[in-house]
C-alpha positions, 0 to 999 in steps of 0.5 A, spaced: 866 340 431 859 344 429 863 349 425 866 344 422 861 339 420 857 347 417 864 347 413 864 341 410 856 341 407 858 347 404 862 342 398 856 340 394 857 346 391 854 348 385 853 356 382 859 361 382 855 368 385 859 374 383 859 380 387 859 387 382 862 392 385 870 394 386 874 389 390 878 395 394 870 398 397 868 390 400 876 390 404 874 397 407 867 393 409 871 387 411 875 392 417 869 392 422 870 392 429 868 385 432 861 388 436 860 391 429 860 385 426 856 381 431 852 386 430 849 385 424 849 378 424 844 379 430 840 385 426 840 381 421 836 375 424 832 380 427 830 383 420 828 375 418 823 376 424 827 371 429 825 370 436 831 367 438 838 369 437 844 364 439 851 367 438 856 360 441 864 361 441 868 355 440 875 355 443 880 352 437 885 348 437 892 352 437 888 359 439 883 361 444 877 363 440 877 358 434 870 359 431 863 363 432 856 361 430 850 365 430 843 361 429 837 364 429 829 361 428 827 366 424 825 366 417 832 364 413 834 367 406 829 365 401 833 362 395 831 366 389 834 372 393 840 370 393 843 372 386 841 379 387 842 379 395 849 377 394 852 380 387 852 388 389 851 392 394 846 395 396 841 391 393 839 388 399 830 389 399 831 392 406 830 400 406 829 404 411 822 404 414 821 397 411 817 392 415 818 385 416 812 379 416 811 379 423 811 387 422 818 389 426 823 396 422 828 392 419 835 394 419 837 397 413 845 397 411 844 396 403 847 389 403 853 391 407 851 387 412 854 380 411 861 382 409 863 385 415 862 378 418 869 377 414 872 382 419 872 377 424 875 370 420 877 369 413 871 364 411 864 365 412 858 360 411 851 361 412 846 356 412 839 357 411 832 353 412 827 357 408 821 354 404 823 347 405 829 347 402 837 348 406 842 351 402 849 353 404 852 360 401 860 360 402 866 366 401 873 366 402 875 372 405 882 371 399 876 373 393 871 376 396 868 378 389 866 370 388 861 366 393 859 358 393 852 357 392 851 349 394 845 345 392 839 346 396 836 339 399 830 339 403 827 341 410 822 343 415 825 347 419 827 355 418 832 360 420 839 361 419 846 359 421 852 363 420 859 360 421 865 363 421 871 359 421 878 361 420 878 367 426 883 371 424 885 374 431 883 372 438 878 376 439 876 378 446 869 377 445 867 372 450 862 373 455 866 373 461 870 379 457 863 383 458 861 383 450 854 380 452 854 386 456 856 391 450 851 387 445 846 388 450 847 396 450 846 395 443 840 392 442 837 394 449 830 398 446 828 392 441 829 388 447 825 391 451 819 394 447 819 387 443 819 381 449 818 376 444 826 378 442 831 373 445 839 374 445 843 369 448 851 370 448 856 365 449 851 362 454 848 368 457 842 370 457 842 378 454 838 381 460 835 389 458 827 388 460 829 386 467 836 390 467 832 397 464 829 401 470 826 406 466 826 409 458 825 417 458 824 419 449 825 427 448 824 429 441 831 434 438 831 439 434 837 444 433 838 448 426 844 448 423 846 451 416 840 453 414 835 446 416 832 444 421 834 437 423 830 433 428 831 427 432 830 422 438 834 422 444 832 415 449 835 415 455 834 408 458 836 408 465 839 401 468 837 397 475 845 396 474 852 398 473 853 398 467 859 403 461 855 410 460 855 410 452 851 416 447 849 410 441 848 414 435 842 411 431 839 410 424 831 410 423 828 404 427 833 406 433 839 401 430 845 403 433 852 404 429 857 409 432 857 409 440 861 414 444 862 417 451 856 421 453 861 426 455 856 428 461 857 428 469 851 424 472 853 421 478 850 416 481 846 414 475 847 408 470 844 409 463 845 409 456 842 414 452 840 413 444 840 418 440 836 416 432 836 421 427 834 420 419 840 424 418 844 419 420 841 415 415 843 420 409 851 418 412 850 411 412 846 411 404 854 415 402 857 410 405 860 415 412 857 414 417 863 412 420 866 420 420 860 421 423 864 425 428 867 430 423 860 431 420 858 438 422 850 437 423 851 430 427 855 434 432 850 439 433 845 433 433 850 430 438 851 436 443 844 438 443 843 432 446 848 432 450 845 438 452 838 434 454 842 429 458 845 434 463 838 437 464 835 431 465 840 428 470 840 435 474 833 434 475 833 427 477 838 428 482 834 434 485 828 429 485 833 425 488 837 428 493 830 432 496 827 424 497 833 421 500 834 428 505 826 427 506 828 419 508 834 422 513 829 427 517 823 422 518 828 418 521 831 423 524 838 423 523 838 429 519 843 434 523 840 440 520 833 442 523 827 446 520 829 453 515 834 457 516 835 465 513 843 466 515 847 466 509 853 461 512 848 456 514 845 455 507 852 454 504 853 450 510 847 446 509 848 446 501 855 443 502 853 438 507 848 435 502 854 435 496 857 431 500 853 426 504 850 424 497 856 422 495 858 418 500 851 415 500 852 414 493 859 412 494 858 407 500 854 401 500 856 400 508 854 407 509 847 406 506 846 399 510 848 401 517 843 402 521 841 409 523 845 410 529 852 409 525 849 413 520 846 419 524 854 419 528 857 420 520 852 426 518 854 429 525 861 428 524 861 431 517 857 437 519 862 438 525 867 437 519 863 443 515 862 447 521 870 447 523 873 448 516 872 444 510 879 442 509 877 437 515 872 432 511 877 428 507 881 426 514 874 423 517 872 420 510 878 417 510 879 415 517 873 414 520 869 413 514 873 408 511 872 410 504 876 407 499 881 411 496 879 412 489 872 414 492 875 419 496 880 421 490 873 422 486 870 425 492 876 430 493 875 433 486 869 434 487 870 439 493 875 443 489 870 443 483 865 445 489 864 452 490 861 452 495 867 450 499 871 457 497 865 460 500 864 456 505 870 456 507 871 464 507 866 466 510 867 461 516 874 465 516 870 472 516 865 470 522 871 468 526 874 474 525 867 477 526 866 474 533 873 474 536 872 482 535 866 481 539 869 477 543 875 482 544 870 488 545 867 484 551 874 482 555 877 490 555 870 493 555 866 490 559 867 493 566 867 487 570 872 484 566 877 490 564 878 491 570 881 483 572 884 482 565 892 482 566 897 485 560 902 480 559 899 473 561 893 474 559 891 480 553 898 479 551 898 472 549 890 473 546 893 478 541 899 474 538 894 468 535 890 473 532 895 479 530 891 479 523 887 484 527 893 490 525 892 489 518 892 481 512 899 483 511 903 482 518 906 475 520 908 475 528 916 476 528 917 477 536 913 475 542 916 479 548 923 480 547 928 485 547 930 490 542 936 486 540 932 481 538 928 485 534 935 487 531 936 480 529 929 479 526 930 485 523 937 483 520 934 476 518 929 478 514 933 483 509 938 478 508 943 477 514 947 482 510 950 486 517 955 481 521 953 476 527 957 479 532 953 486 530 947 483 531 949 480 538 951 488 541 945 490 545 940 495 543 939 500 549 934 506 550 934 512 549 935 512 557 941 506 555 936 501 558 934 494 555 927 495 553 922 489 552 917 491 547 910 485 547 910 484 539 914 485 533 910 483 525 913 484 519 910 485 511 912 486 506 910 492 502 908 490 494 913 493 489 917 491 483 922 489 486 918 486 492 925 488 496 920 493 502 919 491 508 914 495 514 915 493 521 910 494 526 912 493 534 906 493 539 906 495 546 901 493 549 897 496 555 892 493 560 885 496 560 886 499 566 893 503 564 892 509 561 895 511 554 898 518 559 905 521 558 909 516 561 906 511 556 907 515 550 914 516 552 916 510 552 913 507 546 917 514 543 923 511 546 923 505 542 923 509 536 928 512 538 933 507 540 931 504 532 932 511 530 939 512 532 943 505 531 945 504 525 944 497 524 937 499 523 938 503 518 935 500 511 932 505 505 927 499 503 925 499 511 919 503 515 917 502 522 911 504 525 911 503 533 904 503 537 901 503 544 894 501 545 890 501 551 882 502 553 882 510 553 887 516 553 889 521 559 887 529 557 894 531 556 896 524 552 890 526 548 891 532 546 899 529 543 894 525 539 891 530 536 896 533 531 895 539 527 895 536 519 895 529 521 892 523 522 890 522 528 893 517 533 900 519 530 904 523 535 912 522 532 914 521 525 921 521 523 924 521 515 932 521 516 935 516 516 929 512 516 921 512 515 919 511 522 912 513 525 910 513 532 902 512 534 897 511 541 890 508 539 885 505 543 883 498 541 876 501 540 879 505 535 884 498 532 876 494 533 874 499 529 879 499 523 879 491 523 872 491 522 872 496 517 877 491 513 871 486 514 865 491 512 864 488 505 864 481 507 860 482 513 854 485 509 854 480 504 854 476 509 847 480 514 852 477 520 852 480 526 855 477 531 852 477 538 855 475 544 852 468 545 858 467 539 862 471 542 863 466 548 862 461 543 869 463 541 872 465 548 871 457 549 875 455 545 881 458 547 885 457 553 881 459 559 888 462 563 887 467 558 880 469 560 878 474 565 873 471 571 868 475 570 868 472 562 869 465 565 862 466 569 859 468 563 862 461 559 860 458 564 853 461 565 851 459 557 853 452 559 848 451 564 843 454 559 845 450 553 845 444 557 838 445 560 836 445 553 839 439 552 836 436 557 829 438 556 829 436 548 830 430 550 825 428 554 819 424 552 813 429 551 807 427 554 
């Protein structure tokens, strides 16, 4: 083998070199990472003006890895250096802002260099051609305080080869374990800003000019304990998947300490570079390894942080505006022109959140041909429109987006606030436009008059009882008292006995009574023990709140009033009819003296029960007080058009047909629209 054939010319060994510093502080050198180690050797021959760099590993006998060879073509050790290059530390000729020959920064480490070889294999040989003349410098890592010099013997070439042999652990540092990969983030900006700098790693060429899409420097500057500190961020951007990193840097740009970059920067790939001459001054007192600990580095470090989000903000707007742009020239953008509602912009903010992503995301997507990917943006706008709880479903099932992307994808829309936004403001137009569209069935003359109570009216208003109030859940859908008694016996507890519960509840009259809708809520108090019951009686709007109304509806809380199995302390119940207008004479029993109006009976003894008679002008109207916050944050008004909008969507058996007709009208209109947008224009 090579490594061994280096082994065996170090034997002609001539002069003992004595390292003059304590044995302890060269075993904490020794302790480097293996990307550290290589590291310097690399540095090394990149100081020595080296063009070419070649680090080979070579499998052993009894372990993977058996031995690393680094040869370089530079310029090699000069042999009257050796003895003070080689016996203290520190004393190495290369400073910071020292040039080489060939006019390249060099790498100053103060000599420490060559011994953190020693972290990688417990013997370390370095053959160097320089001047004519080839020599061989041989350590053991056992005594790390005495060096072999061998006796020089001629040459005509230069450069320097280190062997390591006796590895002492297999190291997974070959190429296929993406280390060419991490020496390339290492040296990427002498890569390429010096084409004349070639790396070759375990037989891969180390690629930064073609792999690097762009290098942006922004000067730092953070005051911190009195001082001001300066240095340079360099964010190199990759054409290529590559591990995200923050490198810290001494002067020159020479990395030492890498960590995460700490930032959100979706879609790109970069690393960034962050120089400074305090980082020097860590490195001079031997602590640029507690580099995380020293206070003024980490403001260094968060200012560039700081410096990374806002220059990746702005690529991504730059970025998002140009790939939007690419989607409306090919008009498969499913937004046209501007937009002054409120909801839409939250909508269309969102919709650009996710649709990024997911051409981010999705290389299928980005390669489909613009039918599919004009299909997938209306799916996803649909999606947005309908409730944003429903854009996972279809990047899952129609999309076919992996899981882990959609994983990612579901964190961000919890991060999003535009989903809460959106989401809620979707949940108050609906509400906006079913009020609307109630006005329109019980006011409208044509349809008043057709709409009837229980199989129409009736079934709308059980899916939309929050119209009484946020608090109130639907506990009977037209049944008798009796089942009331139940509900109401279930929802404290079940503490009265079944075969209680099963005795028939009558009227006042002695009569079995149906009451249209029974909803419940709880009433908030320390104990959360308190319940109020709301029972609807509802009337079509032909029918007239009149005397024969408010009686019955009294009824019903009088036949509550005298059972006993209804009596609970923590329960009030309210009764209520509704229709579209009072007779003269109902009306006036409305108007109570000291009391709100609508309320025409109140009972304390030996239960809270309040009796009312509203028209729905007056139950749209408190429901839309409820909203009027959000709907003048919003500027929504719903029209008619939404209304209709709405009415479509529920069944058309509980529509009047004079609302049908008009449906049916708004049909024709979109579809002449339609029609006439997709003619070819003259």
């Amino acid at each position: 083998m090579r490594l061994a054939k280096l082994r065996h010319n170090a034997g002609a060994r001539v002069q003992q070199i004595e390292v003059r510093v304590e044995h302890d502080h060269i075993q904490r050198i020794t302790t480097a990472r293996p990307l550290a180690a290589i590291a310097e050797l690399i540095w090394n021959a990149y100081d020595a003006d080296a063009t070419e760099v070649r680090i080979e590993l070579q499998k052993g006998q009894l372990t993977g890895l058996g031995g690393i060879l680094v040869t370089d073509n530079g310029t090699g050790i000069p042999l009257d250096t050796i003895e003070g290059s080689f016996q203290k530390l520190g004393g190495s000729w290369k400073r910071p802002g020292t040039k080489t020959t060939g006019g390249r920064v060099v790498h100053g480490e103060k000599g420490q260099g060559r011994f953190k070889a020693f972290s990688l294999g417990d013997s370390v040989a370095w053959t160097s051609n320089h001047g004519g003349q080839r020599f061989t410098i041989f350590g053991h890592k056992s005594n790390l305080k005495n060096f072999e010099l061998s006796e020089p013997v001629a040459t005509i070439s230069n450069g320097c080869t280190v062997a390591i042999l006796e590895v002492v652990k297999d190291f997974e540092i070959w190429a296929a374990n993406g280390f060419a990969d991490r020496v390339r983030d290492v040296f990427a900006l002498q890569l390429y800003h010096d084409p004349s700098f070639r790396i070759v790693y375990d037989g891969v060429a180390v690629d930064a000019r073609e792999a690097i899409d762009s290098i942006e420097p922004y000067p730092i500057v953070v005051e911190q304990g009195g001082r001001t500190l300066e240095a340079t961020l360099d964010i190199v951007e990759w054409k290529k998947p590559v591990d995200r990193k923050l490198m810290l840097c001494l002067p020159g740009r020479f990395s030492f300490y890498e960590m995460p970059p700490g930032i959100q920067a979706r879609g790109f790939e970069f690393t960034a570079y962050l120089t400074a001459e305090h980082f020097q001054q860590l490195a001079d007192n031997r602590a640029e390894g507690l580099v995380e600990l020293d206070s003024a580095s980490n403001a260094l470090i968060e200012a560039a942080k700081a410096r990374l989000r806002e220059h990746f903000r702005t690529k991504e707007v730059a970025r998002s505006r140009d790939k939007i742009q690419e989607w409306v020239e090919a008009a498969i953008y499913p937004y046209e022109g501007a937009t002054a509602d409120p909801i839409e912009i939250n909508e269309r903010q969102l919709f650009d959140v996710v649709a990024l992503n997911l051409a981010d995301y999705s290389i299928e997507f980005d390669k489909s041909p613009p039918k599919q990917k004009k299909l997938v943006l209306q799916l996803i706008k649909a999606a947005i429109e309908t409730g944003a709880t429903n854009l996972l479903s279809i990047l899952e099932k129609v999309i076919d987006l992996p899981k882990e992307r959609q994983d990612e994808l579901a964190d961000l829309l919890r991060k999003t606030s535009l989903t809460a936004v959106i989401n809620a403001a979707k949940a108050v137009t609906d509400r906006l436009e079913f009020l609307k569209a109630l006005q329109m069935l019980v006011l409208d003359p044509k349809s008043k008059r057709q709409l009837l109570e229980r199989s129409q009216l009736h079934r709308i208003i059980a899916q939309e009882t929050w119209i009484f109030g946020e608090q109130f859940n639907l506990v009977n859908d037209d049944q008798d008292l009796t089942s009331v008694l139940r509900s109401h016996i279930d929802l404290l507890g079940g503490e009265r006995e079944e075969q209680e519960a099963n005795e028939p509840v009558l009227d006042a009259d002695g009569k079995a009574a149906i009451v249209d809708l029974m909803l419940s809520a709880r009433i908030p108090t320390p104990t959360d023990d308190e319940r109020r019951h709301l029972v609807v009686e509802l009337k079509r709007p032909l029918q007239p709140l009149n005397e024969d109304v408010l009686g019955q509806i009294r009824k019903y809380a009088k036949a509550v009033a005298l059972d006993a199995r209804f009596q609970h302390c923590n329960v009030e119940w309210d009764f209520v009819a509704i229709s579209n207008e009072f007779t003269r004479g109902a009306e006036l029993e409305a108007r109570m003296a000291g009391k709100p109006r609508g309320l025409i009976m109140e009972l304390d003894d030996p239960i809270k029960i309040r009796v009312w008679a509203k028209t729905w002008g007056q139950i749209i109207q408190e429901a839309e007080g409820r909203l009027t916050f959000y709907k003048r944050r919003l500027e929504y008004q719903a029209s008619d058009e939404e209304a209709l909008g709405y009415l479509r969507s529920i069944d058309s058996a509980y529509l009047s047909d004079a609302v049908k007709a008009r449906i049916a009208e708004l049909d024709r209109e979109e579809a002449s629209e339609d029609e006439a947008e997709a003619e070819p224009s003259a």
